[in-house]
FIVO-951007 format. One record per residue (C-alpha): residue number from 1; residue in three letters; x, y, z. Coordinates in steps of 0.2 Angstrom, whole numbers, plus 5000, padded with zeros to 4 digits. Example, Ala and Ser with C-alpha at 12.3 -4.5 7.8 and 13.67 -1.06 7.14 Angstrom:
<rs>
R, 1, ALA, 5062, 4978, 5039 .
R, 2, SER, 5068, 4995, 5036 .
</rs>
This chain:
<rs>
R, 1, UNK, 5136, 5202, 4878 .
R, 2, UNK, 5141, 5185, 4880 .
R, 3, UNK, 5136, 5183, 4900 .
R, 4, UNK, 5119, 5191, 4895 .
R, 5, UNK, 5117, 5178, 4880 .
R, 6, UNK, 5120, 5163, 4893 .
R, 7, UNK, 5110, 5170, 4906 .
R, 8, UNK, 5096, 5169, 4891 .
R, 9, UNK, 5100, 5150, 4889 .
R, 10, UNK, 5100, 5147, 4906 .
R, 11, UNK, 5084, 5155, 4907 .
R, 12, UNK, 5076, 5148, 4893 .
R, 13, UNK, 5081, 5131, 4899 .
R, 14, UNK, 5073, 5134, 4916 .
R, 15, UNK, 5057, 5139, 4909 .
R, 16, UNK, 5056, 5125, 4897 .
R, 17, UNK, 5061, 5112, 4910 .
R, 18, UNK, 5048, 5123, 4920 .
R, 19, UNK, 5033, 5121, 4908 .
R, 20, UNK, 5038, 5102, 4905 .
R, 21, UNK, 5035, 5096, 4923 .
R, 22, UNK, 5018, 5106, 4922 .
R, 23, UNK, 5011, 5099, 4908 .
R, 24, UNK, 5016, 5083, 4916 .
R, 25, UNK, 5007, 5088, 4934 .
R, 26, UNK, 4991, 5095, 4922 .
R, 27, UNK, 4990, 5078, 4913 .
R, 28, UNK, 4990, 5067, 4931 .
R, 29, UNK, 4976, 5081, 4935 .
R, 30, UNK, 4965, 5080, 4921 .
R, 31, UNK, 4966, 5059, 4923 .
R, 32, UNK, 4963, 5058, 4941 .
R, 33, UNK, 4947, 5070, 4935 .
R, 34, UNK, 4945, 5060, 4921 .
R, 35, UNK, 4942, 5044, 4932 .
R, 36, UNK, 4935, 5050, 4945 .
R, 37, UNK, 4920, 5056, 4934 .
R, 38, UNK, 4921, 5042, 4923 .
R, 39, UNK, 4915, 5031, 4937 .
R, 40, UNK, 4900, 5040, 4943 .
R, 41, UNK, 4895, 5039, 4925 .
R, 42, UNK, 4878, 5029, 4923 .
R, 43, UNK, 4884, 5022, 4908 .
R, 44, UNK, 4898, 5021, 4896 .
R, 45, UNK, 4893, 5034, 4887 .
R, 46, UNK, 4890, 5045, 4904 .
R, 47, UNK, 4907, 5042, 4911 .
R, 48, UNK, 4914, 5047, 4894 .
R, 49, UNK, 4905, 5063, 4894 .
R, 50, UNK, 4907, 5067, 4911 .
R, 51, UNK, 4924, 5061, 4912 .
R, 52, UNK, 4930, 5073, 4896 .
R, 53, UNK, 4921, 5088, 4903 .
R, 54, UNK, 4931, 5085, 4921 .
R, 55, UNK, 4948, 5082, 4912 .
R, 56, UNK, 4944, 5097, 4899 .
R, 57, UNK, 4940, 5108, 4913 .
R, 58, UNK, 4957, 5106, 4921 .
R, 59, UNK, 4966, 5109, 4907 .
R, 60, UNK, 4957, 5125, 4904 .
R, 61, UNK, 4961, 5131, 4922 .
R, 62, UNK, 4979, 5131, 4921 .
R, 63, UNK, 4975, 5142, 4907 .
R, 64, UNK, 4965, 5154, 4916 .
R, 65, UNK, 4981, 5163, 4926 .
R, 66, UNK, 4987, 5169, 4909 .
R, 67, UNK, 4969, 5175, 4904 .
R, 68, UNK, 4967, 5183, 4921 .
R, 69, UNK, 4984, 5191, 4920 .
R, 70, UNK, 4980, 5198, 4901 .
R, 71, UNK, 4963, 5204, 4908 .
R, 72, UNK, 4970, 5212, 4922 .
R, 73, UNK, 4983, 5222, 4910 .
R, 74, UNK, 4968, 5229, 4899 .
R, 75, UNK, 4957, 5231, 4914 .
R, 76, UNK, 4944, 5219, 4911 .
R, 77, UNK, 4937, 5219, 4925 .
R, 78, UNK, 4922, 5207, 4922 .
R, 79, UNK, 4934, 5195, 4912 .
R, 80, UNK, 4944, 5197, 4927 .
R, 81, UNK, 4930, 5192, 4939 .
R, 82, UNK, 4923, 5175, 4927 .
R, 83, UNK, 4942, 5170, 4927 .
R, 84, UNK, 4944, 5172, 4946 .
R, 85, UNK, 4927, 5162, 4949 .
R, 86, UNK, 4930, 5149, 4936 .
R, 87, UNK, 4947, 5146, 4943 .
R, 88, UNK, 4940, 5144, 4959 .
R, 89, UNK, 4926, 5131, 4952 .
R, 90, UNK, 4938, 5121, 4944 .
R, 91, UNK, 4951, 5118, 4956 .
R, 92, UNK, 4937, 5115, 4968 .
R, 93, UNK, 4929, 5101, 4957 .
R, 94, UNK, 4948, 5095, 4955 .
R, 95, UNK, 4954, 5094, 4972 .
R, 96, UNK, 4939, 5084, 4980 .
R, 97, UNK, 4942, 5073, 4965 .
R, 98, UNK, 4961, 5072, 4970 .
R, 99, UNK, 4955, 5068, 4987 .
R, 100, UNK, 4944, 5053, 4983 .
R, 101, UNK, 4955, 5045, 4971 .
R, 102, UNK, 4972, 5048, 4985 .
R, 103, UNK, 4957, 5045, 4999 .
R, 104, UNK, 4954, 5027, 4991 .
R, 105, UNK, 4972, 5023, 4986 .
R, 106, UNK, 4976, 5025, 5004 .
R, 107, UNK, 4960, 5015, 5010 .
R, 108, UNK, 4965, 5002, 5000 .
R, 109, UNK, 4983, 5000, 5004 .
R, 110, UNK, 4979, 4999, 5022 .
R, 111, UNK, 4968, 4987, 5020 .
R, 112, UNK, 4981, 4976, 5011 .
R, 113, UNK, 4996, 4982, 5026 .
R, 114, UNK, 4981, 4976, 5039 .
R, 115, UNK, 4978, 4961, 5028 .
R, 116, UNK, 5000, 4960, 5031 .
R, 117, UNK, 5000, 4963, 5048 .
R, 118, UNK, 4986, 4953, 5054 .
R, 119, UNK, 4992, 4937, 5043 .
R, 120, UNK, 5009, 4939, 5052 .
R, 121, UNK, 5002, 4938, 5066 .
R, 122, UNK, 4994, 4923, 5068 .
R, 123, UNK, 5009, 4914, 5060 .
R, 124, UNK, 5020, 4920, 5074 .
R, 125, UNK, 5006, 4914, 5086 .
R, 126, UNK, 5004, 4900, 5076 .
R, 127, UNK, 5023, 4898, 5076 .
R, 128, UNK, 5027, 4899, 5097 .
R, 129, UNK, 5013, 4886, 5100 .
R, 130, UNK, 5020, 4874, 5085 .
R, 131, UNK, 5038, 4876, 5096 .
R, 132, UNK, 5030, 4875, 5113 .
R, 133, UNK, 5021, 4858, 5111 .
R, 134, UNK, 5037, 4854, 5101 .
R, 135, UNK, 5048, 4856, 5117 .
R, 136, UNK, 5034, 4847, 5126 .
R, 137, UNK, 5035, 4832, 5115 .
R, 138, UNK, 5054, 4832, 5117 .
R, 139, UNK, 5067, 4820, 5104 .
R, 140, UNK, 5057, 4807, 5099 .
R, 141, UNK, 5063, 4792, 5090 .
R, 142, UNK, 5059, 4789, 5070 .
R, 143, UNK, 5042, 4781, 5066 .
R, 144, UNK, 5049, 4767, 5057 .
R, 145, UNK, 5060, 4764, 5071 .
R, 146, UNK, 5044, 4762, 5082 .
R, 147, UNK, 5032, 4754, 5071 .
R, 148, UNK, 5048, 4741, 5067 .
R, 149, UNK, 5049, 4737, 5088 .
R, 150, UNK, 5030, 4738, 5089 .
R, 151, UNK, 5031, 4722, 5074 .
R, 152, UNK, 5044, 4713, 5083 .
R, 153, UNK, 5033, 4713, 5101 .
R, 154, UNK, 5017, 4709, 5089 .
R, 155, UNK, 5027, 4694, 5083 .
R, 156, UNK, 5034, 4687, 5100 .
R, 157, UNK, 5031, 4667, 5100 .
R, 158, UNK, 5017, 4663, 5113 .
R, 159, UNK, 5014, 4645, 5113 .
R, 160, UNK, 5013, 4640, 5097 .
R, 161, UNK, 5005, 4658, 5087 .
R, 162, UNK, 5013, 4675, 5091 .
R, 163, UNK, 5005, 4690, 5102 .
R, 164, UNK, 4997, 4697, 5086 .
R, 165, UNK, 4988, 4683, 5082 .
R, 166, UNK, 4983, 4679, 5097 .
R, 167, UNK, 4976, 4696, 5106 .
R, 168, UNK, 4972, 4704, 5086 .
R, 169, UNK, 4985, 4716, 5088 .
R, 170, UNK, 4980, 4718, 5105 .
R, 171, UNK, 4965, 4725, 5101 .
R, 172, UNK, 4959, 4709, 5114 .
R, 173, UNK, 4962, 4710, 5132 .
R, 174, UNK, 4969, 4693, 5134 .
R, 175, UNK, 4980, 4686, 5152 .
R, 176, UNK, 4992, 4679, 5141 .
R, 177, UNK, 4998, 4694, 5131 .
R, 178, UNK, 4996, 4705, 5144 .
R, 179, UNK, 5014, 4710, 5149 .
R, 180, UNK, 5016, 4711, 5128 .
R, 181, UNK, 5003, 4722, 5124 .
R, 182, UNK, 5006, 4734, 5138 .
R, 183, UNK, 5023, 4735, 5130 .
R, 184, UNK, 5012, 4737, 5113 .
R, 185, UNK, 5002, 4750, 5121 .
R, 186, UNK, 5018, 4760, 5126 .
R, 187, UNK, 5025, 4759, 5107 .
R, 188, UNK, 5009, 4767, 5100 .
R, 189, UNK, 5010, 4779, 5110 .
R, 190, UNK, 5025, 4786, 5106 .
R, 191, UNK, 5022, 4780, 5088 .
R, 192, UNK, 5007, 4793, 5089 .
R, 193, UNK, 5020, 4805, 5098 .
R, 194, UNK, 5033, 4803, 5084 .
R, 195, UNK, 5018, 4807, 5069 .
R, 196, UNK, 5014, 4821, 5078 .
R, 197, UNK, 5030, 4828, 5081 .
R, 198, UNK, 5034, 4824, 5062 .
R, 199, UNK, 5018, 4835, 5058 .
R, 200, UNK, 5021, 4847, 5068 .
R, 201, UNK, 5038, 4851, 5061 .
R, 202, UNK, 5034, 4850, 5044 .
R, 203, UNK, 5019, 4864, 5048 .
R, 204, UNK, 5033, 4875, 5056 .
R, 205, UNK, 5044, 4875, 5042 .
R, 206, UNK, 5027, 4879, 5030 .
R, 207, UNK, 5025, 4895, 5044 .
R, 208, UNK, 5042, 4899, 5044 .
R, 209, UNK, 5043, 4899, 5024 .
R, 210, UNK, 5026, 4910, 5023 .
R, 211, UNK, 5034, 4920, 5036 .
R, 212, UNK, 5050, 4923, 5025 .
R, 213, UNK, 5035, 4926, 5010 .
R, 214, UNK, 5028, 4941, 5018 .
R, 215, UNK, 5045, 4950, 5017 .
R, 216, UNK, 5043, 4967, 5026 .
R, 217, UNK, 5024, 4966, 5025 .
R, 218, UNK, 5015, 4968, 5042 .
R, 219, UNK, 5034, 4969, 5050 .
R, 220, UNK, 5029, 4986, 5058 .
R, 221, UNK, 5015, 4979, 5065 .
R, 222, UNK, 5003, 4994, 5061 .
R, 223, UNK, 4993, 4997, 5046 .
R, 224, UNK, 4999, 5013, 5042 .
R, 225, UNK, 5017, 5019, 5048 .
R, 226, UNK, 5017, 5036, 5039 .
R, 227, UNK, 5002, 5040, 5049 .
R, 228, UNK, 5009, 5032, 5066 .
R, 229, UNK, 5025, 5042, 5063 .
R, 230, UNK, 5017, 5059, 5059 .
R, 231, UNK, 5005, 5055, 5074 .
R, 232, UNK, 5021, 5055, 5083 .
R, 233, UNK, 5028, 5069, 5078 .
R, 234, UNK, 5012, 5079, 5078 .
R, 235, UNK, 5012, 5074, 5098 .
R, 236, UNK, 5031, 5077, 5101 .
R, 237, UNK, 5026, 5098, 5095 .
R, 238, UNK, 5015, 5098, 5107 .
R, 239, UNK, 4999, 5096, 5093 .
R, 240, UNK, 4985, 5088, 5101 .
R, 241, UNK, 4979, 5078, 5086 .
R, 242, UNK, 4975, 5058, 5081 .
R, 243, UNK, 4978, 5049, 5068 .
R, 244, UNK, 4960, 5051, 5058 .
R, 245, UNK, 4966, 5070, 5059 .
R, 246, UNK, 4983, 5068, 5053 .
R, 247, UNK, 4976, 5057, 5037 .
R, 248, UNK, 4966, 5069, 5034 .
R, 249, UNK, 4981, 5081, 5032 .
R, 250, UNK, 4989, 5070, 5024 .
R, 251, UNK, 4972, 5068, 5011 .
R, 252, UNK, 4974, 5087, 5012 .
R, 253, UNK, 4990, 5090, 5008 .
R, 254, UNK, 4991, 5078, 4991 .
R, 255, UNK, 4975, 5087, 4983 .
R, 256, UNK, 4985, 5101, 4986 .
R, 257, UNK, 5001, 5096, 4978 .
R, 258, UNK, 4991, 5092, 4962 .
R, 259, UNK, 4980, 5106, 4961 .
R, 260, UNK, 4993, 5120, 4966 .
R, 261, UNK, 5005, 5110, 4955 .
R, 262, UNK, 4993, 5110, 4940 .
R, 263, UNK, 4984, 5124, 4942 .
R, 264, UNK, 4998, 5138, 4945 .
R, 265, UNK, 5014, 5128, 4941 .
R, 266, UNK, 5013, 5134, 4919 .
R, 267, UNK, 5009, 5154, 4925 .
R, 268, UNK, 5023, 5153, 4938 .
R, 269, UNK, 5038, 5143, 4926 .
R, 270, UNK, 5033, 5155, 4911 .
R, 271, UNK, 5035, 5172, 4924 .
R, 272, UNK, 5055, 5174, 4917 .
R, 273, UNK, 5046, 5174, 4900 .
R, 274, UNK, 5034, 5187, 4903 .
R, 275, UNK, 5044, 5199, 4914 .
R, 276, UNK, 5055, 5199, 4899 .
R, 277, UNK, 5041, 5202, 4887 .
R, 278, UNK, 5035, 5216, 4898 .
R, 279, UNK, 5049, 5224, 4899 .
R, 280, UNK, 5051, 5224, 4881 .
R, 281, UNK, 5035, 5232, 4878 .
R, 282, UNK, 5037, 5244, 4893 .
R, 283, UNK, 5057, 5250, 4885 .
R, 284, UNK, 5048, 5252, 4866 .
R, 285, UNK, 5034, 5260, 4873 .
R, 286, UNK, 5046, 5275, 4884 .
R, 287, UNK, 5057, 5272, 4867 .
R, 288, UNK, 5042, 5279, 4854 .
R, 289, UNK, 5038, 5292, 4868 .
</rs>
């Protein structure tokens, strides 16, 4: 007695537990249906019609088992029929409203991985020309350092003014400050080298810090690994197949998981229930005879 009243617990709690994670998969049905509709609405007050009869119509499928299972008992046959073809309507509606709702979700996350990818990219590009005109440049020497020497060259005593004063900086080819502002000429060169090199490495950090931003975004270089792996696998059984096919599957297989789930998951958890329940009636029945 005991055994069979624990066995009745454990039943009970399987069956609620059951019923609960249906209800949950008819509530992300009847939403996804809900929005969906909602947005080919005209208006506000379109989308809220349409959107309510979509979602109303999913919660009355999962219903529909249960009535075509009672029909079937008291053989019903027309009732049996509506509720077979109704069933079919519904999950219809609510699977290609699955689809485009997953089919957009996917659409829009790869755009954002491509969007990854693509940035990553052209920092890394950006990054190996940034360190190959680096190691072209070489070690160069601290501006100040340079514009200091280039002062002191300017400043050289020529008579009785300086080589800056005399050639303008050197911006005047003169004979006298020649040998000077070749040696002026060499300094702003590798001024310009040295602001260059100081540019460029503060741009390279700037990459390297976007680079450490993105994370693992774009790391796999493809938009879409699930469908690169399944691709893969598809071709390693021998499955001739590309990837439009396989997302398509993929689109597939998620309506599936909500409709089946939503559709049939409360008349499959509730099956202990009833067996018990027919039993019963089958026992009293024999039990009256």
């Amino acid at each position: 007695m005991r055994a069979t009243t624990e066995n009745k617990l454990i039943t009970n709690a399987l069956v609620l537990g059951g019923i609960l994670l249906s209800l949950g998969l008819i509530a992300v049905s009847a939403a996804l249906n809900f929005r969906m509709a909602y947005r080919m609405g005209g208006t506000e007050l379109d989308g809220w019609v349409y959107g309510s009869g979509a979602a109303i119509a999913d919660g009355l499928k999962a219903l529909l088992p249960f009535f075509v299972w009672w029909a079937w008992r008291k053989r019903e046959w027309l009732a049996v029929g509506a509720g077979v073809v109704l069933f079919v309507v519904f999950t219809a509606y609510s699977f290609t409203a699955g689809m485009g709702y997953v089919a957009k979700l996917r659409a829009f996350s790869e755009g954002v991985r491509a969007s990854a990818v693509e940035t990553r990219a052209g920092l890394r590009d950006e990054e190996s020309r940034i360190e190959a005109r680096l190691e072209k440049l070489g070690v160069q020497r601290g501006e100040e350092e340079i514009s200091a020497e280039l002062e002191a060259v300017f400043a050289r005593v020529l008579g009785k003014t300086t080589v800056g004063a005399y050639s303008e900086n050197c911006t005047l080819a003169r004979n006298w400050s020649r040998h000077s502002c070749a040696k002026a000429a060499e300094l702003r060169q590798e001024l310009a080298r040295a602001m260059e090199a100081a540019e460029l490495e503060g741009r390279l950090h700037d990459v390297r810090g976007e680079l450490r931003g993105l994370g693992s975004r774009g790391a796999g270089d493809v938009a879409d690994p699930q469908l690169v792996a399944l691709e893969g696998m598809a071709q390693e059984l021998g499955l001739h197949t590309d990837r439009n096919r396989v997302r398509l599957a993929l689109l597939v297989l998620v309506g599936l998981l909500f409709e089946l789930g939503s559709g049939l998951g409360l008349y499959v958890s509730t099956v202990p229930w009833r067996g018990e329940g027919s039993a019963g009636v089958t026992g009293n029945g024999r039990g009256g005879e």
